[in-house]
N, C-alpha and C positions, 0 to 999 in steps of 0.2 A: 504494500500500500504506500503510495505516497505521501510527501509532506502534510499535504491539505489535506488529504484522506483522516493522518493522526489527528491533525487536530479539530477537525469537522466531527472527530468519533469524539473527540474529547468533550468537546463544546457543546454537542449534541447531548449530554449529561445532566449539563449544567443548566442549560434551556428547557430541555423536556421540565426539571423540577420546579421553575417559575410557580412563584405565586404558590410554594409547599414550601414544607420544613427544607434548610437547605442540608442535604446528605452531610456524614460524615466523610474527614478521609480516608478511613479503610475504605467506608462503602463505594466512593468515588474510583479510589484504589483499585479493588476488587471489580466492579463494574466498568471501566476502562481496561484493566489487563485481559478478563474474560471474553472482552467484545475487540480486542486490538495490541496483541502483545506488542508492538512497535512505539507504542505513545512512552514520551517521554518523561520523566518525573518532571520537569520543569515544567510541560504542557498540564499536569493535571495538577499542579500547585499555581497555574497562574487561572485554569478554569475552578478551582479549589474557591479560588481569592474571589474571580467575580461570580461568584455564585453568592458568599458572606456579605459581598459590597450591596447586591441588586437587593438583598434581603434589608439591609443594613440600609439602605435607600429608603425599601417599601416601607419598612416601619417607623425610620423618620417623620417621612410623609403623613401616616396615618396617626401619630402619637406627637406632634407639635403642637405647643401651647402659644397661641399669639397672647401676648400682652398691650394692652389697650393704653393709651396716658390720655386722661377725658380730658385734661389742661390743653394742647398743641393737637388733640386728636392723631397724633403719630403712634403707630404700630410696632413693634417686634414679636419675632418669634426668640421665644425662652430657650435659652442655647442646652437649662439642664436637660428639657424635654427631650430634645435632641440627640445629645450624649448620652442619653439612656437609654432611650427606645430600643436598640439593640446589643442584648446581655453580649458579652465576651464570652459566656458559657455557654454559647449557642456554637462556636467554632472549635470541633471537636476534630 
């Protein structure tokens, strides 16, 4: 299989689970070497990463706190809200 073949199997992983718990890396591990012994460790530590990030996005997105100031009527999003939304213990 070619370059693009590896990482298209790789990718393909990481995409399918959108919008799910995102895998661990055994299971990542495991389900890349089963479907493509050619893929690289490097390839499934970089679809590893954005698979945590898109996750680590979605929940952003959904767990932001705007904070309101009724004084100048100007807005922020609360940066804790933020930094929390996605545990560390979610990247196994």
């Amino acid at each position: 299989m070619g370059r693009s073949g590896i990482v298209n199997s790789v990718g393909g992983v990481a995409r399918a689970r959108a919008g799910v718990r995102p895998i661990t890396a055994k299971e990542l591990f495991d389900k890349v070497i089963s479907e493509n012994d050619e893929a690289t460790s490097t390839e499934m530590m970089i679809e590893f990463a954005k698979m945590h990030v898109e996750a680590a996005l979605e929940a952003a997105s959904k767990k932001a706190h705007i904070q309101m100031d009724e004084h100048d009527l100007s807005c922020s999003v609360n940066k804790s809200s933020v930094l929390n939304a996605y545990p560390l213990d979610n990247i196994k």
